[in-house]
C-alpha positions in Angstrom: 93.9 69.5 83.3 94.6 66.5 85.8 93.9 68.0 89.4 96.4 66.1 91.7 94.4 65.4 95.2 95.7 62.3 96.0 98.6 62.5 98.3 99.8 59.0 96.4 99.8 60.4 93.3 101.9 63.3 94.7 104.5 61.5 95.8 104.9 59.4 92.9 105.1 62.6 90.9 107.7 64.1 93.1 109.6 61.0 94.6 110.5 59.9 97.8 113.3 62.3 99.9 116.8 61.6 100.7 116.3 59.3 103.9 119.3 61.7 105.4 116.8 65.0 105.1 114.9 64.6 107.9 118.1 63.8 109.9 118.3 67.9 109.4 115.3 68.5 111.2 115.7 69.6 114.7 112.9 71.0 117.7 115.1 73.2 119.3 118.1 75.8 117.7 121.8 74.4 117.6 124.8 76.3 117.3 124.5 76.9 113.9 120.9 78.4 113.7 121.4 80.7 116.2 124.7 81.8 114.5 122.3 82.0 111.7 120.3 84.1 113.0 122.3 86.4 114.7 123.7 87.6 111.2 120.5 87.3 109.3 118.8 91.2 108.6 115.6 89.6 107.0 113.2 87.4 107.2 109.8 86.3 106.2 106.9 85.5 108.9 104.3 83.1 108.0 101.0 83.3 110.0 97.3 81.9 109.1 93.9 83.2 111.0 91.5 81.5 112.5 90.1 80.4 109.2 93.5 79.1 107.6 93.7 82.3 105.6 97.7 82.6 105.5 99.5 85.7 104.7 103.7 86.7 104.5 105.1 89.5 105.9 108.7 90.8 105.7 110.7 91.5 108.7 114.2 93.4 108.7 116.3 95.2 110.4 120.0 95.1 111.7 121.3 92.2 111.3 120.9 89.8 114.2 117.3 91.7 115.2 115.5 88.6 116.0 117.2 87.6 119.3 117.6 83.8 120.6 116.3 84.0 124.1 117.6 80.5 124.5 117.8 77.0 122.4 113.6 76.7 122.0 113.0 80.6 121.8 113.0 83.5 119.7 112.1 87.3 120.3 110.9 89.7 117.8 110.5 93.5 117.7 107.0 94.9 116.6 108.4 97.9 114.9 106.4 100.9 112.5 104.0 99.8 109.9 100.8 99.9 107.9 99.1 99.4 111.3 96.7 97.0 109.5 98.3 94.2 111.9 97.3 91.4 110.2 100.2 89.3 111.1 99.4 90.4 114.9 96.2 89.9 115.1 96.7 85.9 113.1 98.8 85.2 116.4 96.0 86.3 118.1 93.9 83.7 116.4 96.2 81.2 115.5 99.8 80.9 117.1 101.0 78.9 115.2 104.0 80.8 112.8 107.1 79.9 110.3 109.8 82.5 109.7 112.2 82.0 106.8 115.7 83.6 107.6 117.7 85.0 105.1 121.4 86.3 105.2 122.6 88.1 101.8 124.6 86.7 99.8 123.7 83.4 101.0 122.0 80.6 99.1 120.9 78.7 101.9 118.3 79.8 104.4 116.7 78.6 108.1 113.1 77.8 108.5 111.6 78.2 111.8 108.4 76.7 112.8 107.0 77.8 116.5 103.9 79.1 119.1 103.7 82.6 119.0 102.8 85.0 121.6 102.4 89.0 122.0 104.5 90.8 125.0 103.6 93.7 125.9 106.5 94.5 128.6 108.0 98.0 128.7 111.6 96.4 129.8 111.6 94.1 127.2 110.9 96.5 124.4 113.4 99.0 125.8 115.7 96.5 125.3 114.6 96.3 121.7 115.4 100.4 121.4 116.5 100.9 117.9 117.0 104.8 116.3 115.9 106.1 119.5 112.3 103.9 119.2 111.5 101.1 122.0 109.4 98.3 120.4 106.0 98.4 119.9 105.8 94.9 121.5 107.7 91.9 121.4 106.6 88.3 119.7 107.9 85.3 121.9 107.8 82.5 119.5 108.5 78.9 121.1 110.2 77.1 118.7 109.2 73.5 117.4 111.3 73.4 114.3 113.8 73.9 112.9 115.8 73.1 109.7 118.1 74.9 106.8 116.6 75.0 103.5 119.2 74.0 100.8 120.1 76.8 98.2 118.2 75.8 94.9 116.1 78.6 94.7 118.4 81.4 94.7 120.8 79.4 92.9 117.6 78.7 89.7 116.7 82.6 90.5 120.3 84.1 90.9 118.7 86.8 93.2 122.0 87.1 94.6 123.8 88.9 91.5 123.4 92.0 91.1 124.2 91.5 87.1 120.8 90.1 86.8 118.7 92.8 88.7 116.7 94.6 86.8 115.2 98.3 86.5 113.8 98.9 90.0 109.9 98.5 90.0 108.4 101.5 90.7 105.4 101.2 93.6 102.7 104.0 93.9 101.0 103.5 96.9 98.9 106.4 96.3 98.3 105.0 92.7 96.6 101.7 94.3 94.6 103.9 97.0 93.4 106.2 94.6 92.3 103.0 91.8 90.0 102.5 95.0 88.3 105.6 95.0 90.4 107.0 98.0 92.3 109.7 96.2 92.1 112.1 94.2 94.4 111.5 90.8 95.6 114.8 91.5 96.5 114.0 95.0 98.7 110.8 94.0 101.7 112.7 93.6 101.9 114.2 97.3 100.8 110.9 98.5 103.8 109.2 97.1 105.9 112.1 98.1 105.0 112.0 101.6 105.6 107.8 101.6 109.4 108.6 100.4 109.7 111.0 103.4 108.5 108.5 105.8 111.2 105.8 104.4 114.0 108.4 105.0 112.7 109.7 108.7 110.0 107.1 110.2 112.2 103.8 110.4 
């Protein structure tokens, strides 16, 4: 197996880019990424700890739930989770974040590069009230990038017909915790239960 680790070599494998590419690349938001934005009900956040450990986490909610403050910044509802805060505490460590945008059925989708920060203002997150829940806190992410990424992916992957779904995976959480030693097998079942119950009533 030939390692490639030769940035040289690299390029000559992939080839140079379109010279009109990076005319796509922007360090602020323009009319069309915010429009973007405001429709999009998903996206994926890319942080990195101190150590350059990275991690992805989803984001969604109604559509438009990442707000543009203005044309360099973004604002982002902490809402209900794992409370393992990984993501959180990278921003903490690192503030330096991507988000990938998504808006269904769309191929095409908006990168975001930016300086993150953690707000912790009980106006802001009131603001952010969604079901009848405030935000947890707010992320403030300065932006520094910005382009749209063309639509190859979903278009190689068709994620976007339904025809071509399959069977939907079925995820035990209490399975995994108990392959740890943290459950019982004979509690796995009520685990899973109570997980459902959460998705319909904890939002």
């Amino acid at each position: 197996m030939a390692i490639i680790d030769d940035p040289e070599r690299l390029r000559d494998l992939i080839g140079e880019p379109n010279q009109a590419v990076a005319l796509k690349m922007r360090d602020h938001l323009n009319a069309r990424a915010i429009d973007f934005i405001g429709r999009s009900p998903l996206a994926f956040l890319a942080t990195a700890d101190a150590h350059g450990q990275p991690t992805v986490s989803p984001k969604g909610d109604g559509p438009g739930f990442v707000r543009v403050a203005d044309a360099n910044t973004l604002l982002m509802p902490e809402r209900k989770g794992n409370r393992l805060i990984v993501s959180l505490q990278n921003v903490l460590a690192n503030p330096e974040i991507g988000f990938i945008f998504l808006v269904p059925p769309t191929g095409e989708t908006l990168r975001v590069h930016g300086r993150a920060e953690l707000v912790d203002d009980p106006d802001l997150c009131e603001r952010f009230t969604e079901r009848g829940q405030r935000a947890l806190l707010v992320m403030r992410v300065r932006v520094t990038q910005v382009y749209f990424h063309c639509a190859k992916a979903f278009l190689r992957s068709r994620a976007w017909h339904p025809e071509t779904w399959p069977t939907p995976v079925p995820v035990s959480f209490g399975a995994e915790i108990a392959e740890a030693g943290g459950l019982a097998p004979a509690e796995v079942k009520g685990f899973d239960q109570a997980v459902a119950g959460r998705y319909q009533t904890d939002l």
